[in-house]
N, C-alpha and C positions, 0 to 999 in steps of 0.2 A: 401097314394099312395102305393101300388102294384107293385114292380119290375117285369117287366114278359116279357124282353126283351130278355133274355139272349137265346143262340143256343142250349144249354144244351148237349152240346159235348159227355159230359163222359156219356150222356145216348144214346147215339146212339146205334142198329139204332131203341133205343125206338123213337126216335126226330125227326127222316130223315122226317118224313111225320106229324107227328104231336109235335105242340109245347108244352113245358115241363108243361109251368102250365095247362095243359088239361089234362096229365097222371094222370090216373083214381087211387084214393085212394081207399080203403072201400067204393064201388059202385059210387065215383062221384069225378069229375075233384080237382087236388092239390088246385087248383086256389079259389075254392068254400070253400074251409073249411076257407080262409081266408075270404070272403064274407061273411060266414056266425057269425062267429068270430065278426067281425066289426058290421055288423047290431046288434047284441046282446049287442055291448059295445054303441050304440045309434049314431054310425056314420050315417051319410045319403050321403055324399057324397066321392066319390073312385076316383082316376085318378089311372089309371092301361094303365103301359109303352108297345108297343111291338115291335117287329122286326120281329123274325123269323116265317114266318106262322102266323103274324100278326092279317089276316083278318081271323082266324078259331077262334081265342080268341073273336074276335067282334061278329060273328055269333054266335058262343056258347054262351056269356054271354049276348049280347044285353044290352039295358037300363037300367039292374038290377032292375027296377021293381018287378023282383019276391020274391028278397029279400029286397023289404023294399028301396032302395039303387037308389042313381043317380050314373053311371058311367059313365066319363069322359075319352075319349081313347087320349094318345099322343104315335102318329107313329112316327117313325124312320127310316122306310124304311127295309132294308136287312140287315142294318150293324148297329147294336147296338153301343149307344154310350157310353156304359159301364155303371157304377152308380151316378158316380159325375154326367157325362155330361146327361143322361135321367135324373137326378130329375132337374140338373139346365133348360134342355127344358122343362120343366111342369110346371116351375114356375109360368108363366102368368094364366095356371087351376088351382094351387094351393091357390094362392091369398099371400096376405101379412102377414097371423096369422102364428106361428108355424103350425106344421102340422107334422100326422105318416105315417113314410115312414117302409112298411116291405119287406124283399125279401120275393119276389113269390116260392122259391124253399125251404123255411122250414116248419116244422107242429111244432105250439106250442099250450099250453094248458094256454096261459098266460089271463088274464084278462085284456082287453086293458082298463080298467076304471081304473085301478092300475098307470096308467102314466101318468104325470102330462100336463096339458094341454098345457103346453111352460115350455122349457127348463130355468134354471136359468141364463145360459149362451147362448152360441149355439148351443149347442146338447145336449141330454140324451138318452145315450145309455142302452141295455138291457144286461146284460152279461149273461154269460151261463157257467155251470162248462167243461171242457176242454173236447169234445167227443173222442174215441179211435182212430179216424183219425187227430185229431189236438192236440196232448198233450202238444202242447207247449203254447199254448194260444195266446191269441194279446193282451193283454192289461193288464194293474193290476187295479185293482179297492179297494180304501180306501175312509172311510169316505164318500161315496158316492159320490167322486171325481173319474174320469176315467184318467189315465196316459196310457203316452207310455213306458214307464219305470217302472220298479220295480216286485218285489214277494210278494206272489203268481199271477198269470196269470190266466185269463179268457178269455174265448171265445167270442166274439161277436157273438149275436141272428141274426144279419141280421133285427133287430128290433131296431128303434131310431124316436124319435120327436127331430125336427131341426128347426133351428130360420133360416126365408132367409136369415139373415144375413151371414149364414154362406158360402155363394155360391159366398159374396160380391167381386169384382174384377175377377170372372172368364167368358171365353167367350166361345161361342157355339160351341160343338167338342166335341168328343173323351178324357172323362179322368176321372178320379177311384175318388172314395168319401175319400178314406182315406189319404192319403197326407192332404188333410181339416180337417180332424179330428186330425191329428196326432198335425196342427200347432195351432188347437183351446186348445188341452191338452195343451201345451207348456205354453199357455195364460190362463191353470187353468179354459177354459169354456166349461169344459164338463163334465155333473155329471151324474149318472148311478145308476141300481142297478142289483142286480142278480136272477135270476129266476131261481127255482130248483125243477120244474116241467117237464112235460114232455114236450123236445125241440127235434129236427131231422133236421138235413141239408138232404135234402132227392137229396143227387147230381148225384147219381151212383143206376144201377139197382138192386144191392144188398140192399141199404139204402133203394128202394123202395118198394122193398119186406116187407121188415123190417116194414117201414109204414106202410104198408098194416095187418100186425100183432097185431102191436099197437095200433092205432087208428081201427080195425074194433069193 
């Protein structure tokens, strides 16, 4: 799954008229380097979330056909339901297996064959060493155990394979994935590791520039 709902605020007015994963990288939309990504790691099927400017993500990308790829759209209307609540509406496209959820608004160079195909627990997260806009981190990662607690700290990729289990007891609406994550750490079922390739939160028009450097 494809996070690709969000308003993408801080890039306004890149966003007023068109939606974020459509902002063009090195000659082609953010949204595509992860399509292409995936069909390479031998994915075939994508659910990709959206909201804002919804139906321009549908037009632009279509069937995916062209890369190889089935895509699956879950709409939401104008008002996103954040990430907990879009991936728990997907659930029914997603089916019963673990499955990789990435945000639509980072560029990584990670190898998605490198991740295991279900989590040992509920989740397995990807971490990231801490970028100059986040140095605090979110997370510690030991042993290839993910905590809410402790040092050193990493970043969350915006990158994780999730058991549905871990969605178990929530209901349809409005609400953030990490609270879920934080009470599955607590229960020791979240393991991770770190990737220390090339990562970009690409949120803000400067970051996209910056993309546009790196990846052309």
């Amino acid at each position: 799954m494809i996070l690709a709902a969000g308003r993408g605020e801080r890039m306004r007015p890149l966003t007023d008229h068109l939606p974020k994963p459509l902002l063009p990288v090195a000659g082609k939309p953010l949204i595509q380097w992860h399509l292409e990504a995936l069909a390479e790691a031998g994915v075939t099927d994508v659910v990709i979330n959206h909201a804002w400017l919804g139906a321009q993500i549908e037009a632009a990308l279509g069937s995916g056909a062209r890369w190889g790829l089935r895509i699956h759209y879950s709409a939401e209307g104008e008002q996103a339901l954040e990430t907990g609540g879009g991936i728990f509406r997907a659930l029914p496209l997603l089916g019963p297996a673990p499955f990789l959820v990435i945000n639509g608004d980072i560029l990584c160079d990670l190898d998605y064959r490198q991740l295991p195909r279900a989590p040992a627990g509920l989740a397995h997260l990807v971490m990231v060493p801490n970028p100059v806009q986040h140095p605090a981190g979110d997370f510690h990662l030991q042993d290839g155990r993910v905590q809410a607690t402790g040092e050193p700290r990493l970043t969350f990729s915006g990158i994780g394979v999730y058991s549905p289990r871990l969605f178990a007891g929530c209901e349809a609406g409005r609400f953030p994935l990490a609270p879920l994550l934080r009470q599955a750490m607590a229960a020791e079922a979240v393991s991770g590791q770190c990737h220390s390739g090339r990562w970009l939160d690409v949120g803000t028009p400067e970051r996209l520039r910056l993309a546009e450097r790196l990846w052309s």
